[in-house]
HTML snippet that shows the backbone in 3Dmol.js (N, CA, C, O; Angstrom):
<script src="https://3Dmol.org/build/3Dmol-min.js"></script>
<div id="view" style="width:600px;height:400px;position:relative"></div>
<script>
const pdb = `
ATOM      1  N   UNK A   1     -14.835  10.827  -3.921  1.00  0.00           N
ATOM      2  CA  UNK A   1     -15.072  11.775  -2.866  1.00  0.00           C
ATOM      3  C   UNK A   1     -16.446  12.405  -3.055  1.00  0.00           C
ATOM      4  O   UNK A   1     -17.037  12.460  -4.134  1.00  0.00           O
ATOM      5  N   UNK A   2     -16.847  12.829  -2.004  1.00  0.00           N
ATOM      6  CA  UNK A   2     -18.524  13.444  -1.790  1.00  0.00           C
ATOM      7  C   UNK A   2     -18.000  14.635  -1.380  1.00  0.00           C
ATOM      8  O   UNK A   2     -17.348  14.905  -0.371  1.00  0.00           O
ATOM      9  N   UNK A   3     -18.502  15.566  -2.630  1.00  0.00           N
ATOM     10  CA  UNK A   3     -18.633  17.118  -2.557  1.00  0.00           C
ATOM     11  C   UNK A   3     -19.681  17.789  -2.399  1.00  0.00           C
ATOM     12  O   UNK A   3     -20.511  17.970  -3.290  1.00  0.00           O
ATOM     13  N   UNK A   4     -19.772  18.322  -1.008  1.00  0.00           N
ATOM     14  CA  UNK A   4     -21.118  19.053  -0.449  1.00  0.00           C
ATOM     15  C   UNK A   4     -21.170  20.285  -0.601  1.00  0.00           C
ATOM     16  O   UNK A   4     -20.349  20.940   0.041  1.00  0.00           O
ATOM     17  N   UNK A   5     -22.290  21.131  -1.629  1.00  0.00           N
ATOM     18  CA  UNK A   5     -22.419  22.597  -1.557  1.00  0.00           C
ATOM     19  C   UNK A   5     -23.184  22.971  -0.758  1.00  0.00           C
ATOM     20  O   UNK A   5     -24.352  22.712  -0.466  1.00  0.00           O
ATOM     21  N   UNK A   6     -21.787  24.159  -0.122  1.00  0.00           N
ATOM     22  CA  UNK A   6     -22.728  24.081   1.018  1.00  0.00           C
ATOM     23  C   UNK A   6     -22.794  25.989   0.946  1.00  0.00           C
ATOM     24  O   UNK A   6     -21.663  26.435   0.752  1.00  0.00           O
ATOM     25  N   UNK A   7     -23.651  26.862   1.040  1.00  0.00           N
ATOM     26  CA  UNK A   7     -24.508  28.278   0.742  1.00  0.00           C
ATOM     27  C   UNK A   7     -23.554  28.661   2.503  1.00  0.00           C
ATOM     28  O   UNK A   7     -23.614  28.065   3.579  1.00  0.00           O
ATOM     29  N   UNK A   8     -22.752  29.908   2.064  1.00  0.00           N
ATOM     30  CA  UNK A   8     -22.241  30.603   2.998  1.00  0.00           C
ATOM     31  C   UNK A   8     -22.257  32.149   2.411  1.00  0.00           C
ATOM     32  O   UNK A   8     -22.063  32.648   1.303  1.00  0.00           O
ATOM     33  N   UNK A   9     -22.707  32.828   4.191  1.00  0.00           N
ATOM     34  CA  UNK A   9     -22.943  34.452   3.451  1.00  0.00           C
ATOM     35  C   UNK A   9     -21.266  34.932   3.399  1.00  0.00           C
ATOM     36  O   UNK A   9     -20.268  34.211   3.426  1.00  0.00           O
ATOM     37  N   UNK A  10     -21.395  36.762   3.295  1.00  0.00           N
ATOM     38  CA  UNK A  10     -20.626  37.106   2.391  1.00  0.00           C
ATOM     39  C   UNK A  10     -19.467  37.521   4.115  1.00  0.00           C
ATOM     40  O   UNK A  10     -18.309  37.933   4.041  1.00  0.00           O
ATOM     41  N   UNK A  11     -20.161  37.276   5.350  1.00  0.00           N
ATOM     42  CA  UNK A  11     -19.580  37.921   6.705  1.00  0.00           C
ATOM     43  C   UNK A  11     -19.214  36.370   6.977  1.00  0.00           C
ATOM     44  O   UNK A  11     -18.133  36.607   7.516  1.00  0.00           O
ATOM     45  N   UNK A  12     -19.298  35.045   7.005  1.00  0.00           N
ATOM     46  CA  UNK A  12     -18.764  34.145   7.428  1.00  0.00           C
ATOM     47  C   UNK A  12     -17.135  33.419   6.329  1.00  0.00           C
ATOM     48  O   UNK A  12     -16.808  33.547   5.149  1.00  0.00           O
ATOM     49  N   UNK A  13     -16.808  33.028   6.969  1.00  0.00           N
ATOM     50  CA  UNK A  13     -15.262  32.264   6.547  1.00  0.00           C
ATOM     51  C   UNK A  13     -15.535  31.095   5.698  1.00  0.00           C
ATOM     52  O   UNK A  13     -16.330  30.163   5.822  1.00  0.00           O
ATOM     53  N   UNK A  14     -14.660  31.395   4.800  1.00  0.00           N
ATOM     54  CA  UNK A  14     -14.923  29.656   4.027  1.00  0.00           C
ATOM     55  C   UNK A  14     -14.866  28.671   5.099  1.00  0.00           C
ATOM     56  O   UNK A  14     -14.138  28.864   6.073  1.00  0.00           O
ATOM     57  N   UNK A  15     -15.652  27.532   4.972  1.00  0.00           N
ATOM     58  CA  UNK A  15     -15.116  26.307   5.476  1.00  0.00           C
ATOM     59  C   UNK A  15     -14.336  25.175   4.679  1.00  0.00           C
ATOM     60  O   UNK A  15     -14.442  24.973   3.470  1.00  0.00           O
ATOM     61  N   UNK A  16     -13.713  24.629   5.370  1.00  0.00           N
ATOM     62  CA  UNK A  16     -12.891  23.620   5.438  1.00  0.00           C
ATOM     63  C   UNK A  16     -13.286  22.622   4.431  1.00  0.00           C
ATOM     64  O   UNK A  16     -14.337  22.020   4.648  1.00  0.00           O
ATOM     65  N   UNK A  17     -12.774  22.411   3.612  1.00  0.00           N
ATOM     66  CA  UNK A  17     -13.040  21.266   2.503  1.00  0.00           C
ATOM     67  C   UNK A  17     -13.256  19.615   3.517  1.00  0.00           C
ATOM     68  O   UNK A  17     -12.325  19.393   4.292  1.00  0.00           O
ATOM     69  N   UNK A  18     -14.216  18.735   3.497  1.00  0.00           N
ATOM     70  CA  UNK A  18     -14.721  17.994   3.863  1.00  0.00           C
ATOM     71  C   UNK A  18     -14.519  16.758   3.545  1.00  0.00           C
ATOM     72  O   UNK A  18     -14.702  16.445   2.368  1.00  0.00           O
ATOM     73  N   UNK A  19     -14.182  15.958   4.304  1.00  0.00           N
ATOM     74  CA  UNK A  19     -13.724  14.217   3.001  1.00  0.00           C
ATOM     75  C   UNK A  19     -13.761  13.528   4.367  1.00  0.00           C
ATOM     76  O   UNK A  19     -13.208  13.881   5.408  1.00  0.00           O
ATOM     77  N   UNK A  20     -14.883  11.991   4.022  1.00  0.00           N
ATOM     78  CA  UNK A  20     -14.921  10.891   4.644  1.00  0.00           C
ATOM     79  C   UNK A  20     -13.769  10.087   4.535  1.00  0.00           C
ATOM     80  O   UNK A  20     -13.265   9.811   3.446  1.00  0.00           O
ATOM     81  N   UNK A  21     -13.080   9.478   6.243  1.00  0.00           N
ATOM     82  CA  UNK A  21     -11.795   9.026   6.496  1.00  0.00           C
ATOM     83  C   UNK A  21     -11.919   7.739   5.698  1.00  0.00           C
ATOM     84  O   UNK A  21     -10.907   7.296   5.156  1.00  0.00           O
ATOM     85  N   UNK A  22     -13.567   6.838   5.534  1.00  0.00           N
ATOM     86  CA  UNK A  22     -13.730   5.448   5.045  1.00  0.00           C
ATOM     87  C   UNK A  22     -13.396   5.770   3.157  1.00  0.00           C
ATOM     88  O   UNK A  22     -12.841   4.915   2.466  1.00  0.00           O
ATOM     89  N   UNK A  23     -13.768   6.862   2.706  1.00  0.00           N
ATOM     90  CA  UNK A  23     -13.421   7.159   1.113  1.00  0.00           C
ATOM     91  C   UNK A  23     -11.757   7.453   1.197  1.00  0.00           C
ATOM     92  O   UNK A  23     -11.208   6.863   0.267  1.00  0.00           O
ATOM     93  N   UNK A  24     -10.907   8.109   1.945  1.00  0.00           N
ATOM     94  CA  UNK A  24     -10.003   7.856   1.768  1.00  0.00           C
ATOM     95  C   UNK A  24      -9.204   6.618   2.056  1.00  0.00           C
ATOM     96  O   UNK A  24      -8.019   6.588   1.722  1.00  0.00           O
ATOM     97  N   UNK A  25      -9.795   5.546   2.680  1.00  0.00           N
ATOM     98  CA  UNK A  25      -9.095   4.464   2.441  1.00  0.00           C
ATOM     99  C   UNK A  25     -10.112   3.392   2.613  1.00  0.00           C
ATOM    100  O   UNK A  25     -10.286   2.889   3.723  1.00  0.00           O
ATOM    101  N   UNK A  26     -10.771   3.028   1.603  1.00  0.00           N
ATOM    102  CA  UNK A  26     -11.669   2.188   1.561  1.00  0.00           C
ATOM    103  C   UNK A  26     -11.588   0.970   1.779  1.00  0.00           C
ATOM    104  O   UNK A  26     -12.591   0.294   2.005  1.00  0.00           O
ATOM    105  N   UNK A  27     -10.321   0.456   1.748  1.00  0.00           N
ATOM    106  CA  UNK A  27      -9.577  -0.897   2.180  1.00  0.00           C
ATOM    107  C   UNK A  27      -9.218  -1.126   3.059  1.00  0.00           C
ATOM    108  O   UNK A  27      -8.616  -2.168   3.317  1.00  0.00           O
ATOM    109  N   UNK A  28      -9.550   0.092   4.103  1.00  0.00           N
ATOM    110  CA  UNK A  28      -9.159  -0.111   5.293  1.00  0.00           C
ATOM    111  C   UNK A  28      -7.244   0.083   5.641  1.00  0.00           C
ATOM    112  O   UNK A  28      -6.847   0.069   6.806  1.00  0.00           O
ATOM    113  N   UNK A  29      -6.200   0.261   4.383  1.00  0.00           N
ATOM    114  CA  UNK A  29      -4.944   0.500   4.515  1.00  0.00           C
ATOM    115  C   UNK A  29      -5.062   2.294   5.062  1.00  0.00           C
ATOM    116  O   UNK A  29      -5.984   3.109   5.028  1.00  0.00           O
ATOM    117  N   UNK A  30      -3.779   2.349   5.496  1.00  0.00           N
ATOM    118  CA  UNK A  30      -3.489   3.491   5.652  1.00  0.00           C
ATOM    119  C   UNK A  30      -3.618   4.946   4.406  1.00  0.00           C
ATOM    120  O   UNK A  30      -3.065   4.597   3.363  1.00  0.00           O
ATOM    121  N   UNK A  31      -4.050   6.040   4.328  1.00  0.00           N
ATOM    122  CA  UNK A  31      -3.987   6.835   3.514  1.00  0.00           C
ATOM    123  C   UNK A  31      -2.478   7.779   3.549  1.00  0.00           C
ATOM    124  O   UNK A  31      -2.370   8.860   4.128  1.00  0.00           O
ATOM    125  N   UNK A  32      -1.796   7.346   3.078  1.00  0.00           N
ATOM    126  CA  UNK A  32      -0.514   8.646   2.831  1.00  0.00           C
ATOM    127  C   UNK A  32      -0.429  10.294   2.346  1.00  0.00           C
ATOM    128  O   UNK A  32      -0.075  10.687   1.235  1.00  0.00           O
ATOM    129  N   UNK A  33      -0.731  10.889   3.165  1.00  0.00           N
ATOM    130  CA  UNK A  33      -0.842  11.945   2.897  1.00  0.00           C
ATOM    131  C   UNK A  33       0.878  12.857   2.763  1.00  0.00           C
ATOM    132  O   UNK A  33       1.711  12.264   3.448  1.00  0.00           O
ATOM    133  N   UNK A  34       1.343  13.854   2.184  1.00  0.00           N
ATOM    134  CA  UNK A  34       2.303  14.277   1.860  1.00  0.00           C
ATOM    135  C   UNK A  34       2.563  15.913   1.743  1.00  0.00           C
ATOM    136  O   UNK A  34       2.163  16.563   0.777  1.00  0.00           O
ATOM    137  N   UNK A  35       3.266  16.470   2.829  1.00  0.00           N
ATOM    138  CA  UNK A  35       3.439  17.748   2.523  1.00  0.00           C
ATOM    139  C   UNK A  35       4.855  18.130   2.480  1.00  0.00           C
ATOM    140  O   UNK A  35       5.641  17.808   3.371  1.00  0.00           O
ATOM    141  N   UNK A  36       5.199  18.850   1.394  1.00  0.00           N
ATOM    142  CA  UNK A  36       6.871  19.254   1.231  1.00  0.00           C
ATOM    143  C   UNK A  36       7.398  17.785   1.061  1.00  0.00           C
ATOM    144  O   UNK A  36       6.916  16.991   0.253  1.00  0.00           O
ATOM    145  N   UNK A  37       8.234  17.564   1.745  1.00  0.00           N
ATOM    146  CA  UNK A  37       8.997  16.214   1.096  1.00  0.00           C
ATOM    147  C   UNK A  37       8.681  15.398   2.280  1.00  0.00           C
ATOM    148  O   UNK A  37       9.300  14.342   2.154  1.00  0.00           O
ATOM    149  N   UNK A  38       7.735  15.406   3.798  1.00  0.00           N
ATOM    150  CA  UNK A  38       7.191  15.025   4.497  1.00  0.00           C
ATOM    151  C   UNK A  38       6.050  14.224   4.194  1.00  0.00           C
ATOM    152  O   UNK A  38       5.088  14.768   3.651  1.00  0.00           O
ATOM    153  N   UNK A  39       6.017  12.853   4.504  1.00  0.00           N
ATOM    154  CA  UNK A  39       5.026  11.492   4.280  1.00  0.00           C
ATOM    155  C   UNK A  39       4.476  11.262   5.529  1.00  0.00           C
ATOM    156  O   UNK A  39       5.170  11.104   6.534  1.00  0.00           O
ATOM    157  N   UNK A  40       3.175  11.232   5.519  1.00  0.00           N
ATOM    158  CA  UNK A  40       2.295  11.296   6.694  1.00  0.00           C
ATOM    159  C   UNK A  40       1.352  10.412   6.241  1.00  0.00           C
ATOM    160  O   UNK A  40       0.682  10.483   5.211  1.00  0.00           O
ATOM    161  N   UNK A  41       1.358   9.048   7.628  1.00  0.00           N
ATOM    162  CA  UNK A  41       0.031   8.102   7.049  1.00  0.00           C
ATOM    163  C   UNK A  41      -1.004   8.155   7.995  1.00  0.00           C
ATOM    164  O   UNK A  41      -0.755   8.135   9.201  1.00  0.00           O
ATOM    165  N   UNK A  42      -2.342   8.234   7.473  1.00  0.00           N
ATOM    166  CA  UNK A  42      -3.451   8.421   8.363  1.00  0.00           C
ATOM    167  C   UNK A  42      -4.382   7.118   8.318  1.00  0.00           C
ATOM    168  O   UNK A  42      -4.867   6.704   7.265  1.00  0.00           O
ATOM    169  N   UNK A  43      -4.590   6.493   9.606  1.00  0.00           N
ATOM    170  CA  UNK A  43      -4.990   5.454   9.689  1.00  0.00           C
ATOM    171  C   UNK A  43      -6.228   5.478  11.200  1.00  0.00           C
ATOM    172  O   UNK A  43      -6.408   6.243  12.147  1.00  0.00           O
ATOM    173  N   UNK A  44      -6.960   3.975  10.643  1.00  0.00           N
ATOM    174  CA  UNK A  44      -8.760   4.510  11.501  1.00  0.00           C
ATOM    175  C   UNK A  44      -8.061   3.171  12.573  1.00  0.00           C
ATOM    176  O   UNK A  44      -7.792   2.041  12.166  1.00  0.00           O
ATOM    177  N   UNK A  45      -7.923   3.545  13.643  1.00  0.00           N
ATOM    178  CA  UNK A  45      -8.286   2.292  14.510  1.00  0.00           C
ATOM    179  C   UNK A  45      -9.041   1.134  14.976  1.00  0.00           C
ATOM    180  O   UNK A  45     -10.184   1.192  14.525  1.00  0.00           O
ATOM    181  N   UNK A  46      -8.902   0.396  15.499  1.00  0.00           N
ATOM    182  CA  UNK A  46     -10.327  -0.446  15.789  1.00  0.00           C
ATOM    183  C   UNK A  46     -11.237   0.144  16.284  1.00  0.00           C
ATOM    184  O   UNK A  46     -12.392  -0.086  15.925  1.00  0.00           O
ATOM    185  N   UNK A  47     -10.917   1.124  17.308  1.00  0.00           N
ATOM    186  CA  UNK A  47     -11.811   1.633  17.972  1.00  0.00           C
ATOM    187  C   UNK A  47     -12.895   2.721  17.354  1.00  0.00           C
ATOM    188  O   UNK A  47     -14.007   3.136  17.679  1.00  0.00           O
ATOM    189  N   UNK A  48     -12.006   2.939  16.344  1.00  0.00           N
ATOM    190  CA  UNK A  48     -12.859   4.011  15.008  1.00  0.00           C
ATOM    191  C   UNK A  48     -12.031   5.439  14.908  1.00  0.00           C
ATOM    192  O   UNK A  48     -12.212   6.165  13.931  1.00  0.00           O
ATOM    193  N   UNK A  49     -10.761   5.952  16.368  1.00  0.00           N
ATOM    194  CA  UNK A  49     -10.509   6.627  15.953  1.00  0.00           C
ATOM    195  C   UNK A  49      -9.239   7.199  14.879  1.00  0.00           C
ATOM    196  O   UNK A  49      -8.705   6.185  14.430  1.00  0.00           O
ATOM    197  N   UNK A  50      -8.759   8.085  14.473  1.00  0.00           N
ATOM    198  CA  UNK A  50      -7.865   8.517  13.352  1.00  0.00           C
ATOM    199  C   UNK A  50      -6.497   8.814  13.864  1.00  0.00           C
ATOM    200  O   UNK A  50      -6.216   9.830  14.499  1.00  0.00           O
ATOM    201  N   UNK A  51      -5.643   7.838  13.540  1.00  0.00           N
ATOM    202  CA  UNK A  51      -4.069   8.473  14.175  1.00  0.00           C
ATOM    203  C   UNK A  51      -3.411   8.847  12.823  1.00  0.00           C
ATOM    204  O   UNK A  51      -3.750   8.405  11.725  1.00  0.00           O
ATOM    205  N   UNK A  52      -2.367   9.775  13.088  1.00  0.00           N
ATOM    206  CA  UNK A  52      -1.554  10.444  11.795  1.00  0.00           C
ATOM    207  C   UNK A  52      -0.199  10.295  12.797  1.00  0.00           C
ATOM    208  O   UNK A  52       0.185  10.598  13.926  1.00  0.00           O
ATOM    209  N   UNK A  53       0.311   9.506  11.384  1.00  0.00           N
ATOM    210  CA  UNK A  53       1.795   9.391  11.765  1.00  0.00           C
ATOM    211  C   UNK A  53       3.195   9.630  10.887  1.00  0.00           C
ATOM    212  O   UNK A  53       3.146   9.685   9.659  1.00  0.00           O
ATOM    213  N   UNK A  54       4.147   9.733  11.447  1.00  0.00           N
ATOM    214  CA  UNK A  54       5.272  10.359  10.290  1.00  0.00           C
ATOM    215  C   UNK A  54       5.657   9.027   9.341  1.00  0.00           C
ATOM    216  O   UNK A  54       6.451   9.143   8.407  1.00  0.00           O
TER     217      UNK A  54
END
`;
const viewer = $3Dmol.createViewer("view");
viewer.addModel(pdb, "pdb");
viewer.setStyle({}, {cartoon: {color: "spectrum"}});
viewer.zoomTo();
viewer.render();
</script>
């Protein structure tokens, strides 16, 4: 993963932690992501875009 520091003042909101969809699945398989006992796979289409599914 590519970790960008990125300089935020002390009146703006953290941002959002950042990660390329091609580093999470470099093989082109689906990435399984998992919250609570919920399995979620995130996958790039042909077209390039990102579907998440149960």
């Amino acid at each position: 993963m590519t970790d960008v520091a990125v300089l935020t003042t002390a009146n703006e909101p953290p941002r959002p932690k950042t990660y390329d969809a091609h580093e999470l699945m470099p093989d082109g398989n689906p990435a399984c992501i998992v919250l609570g006992d919920q399995s979620y796979y995130l996958r790039i289409t042909r077209a390039g875009k990102l579907i998440l599914t149960k």
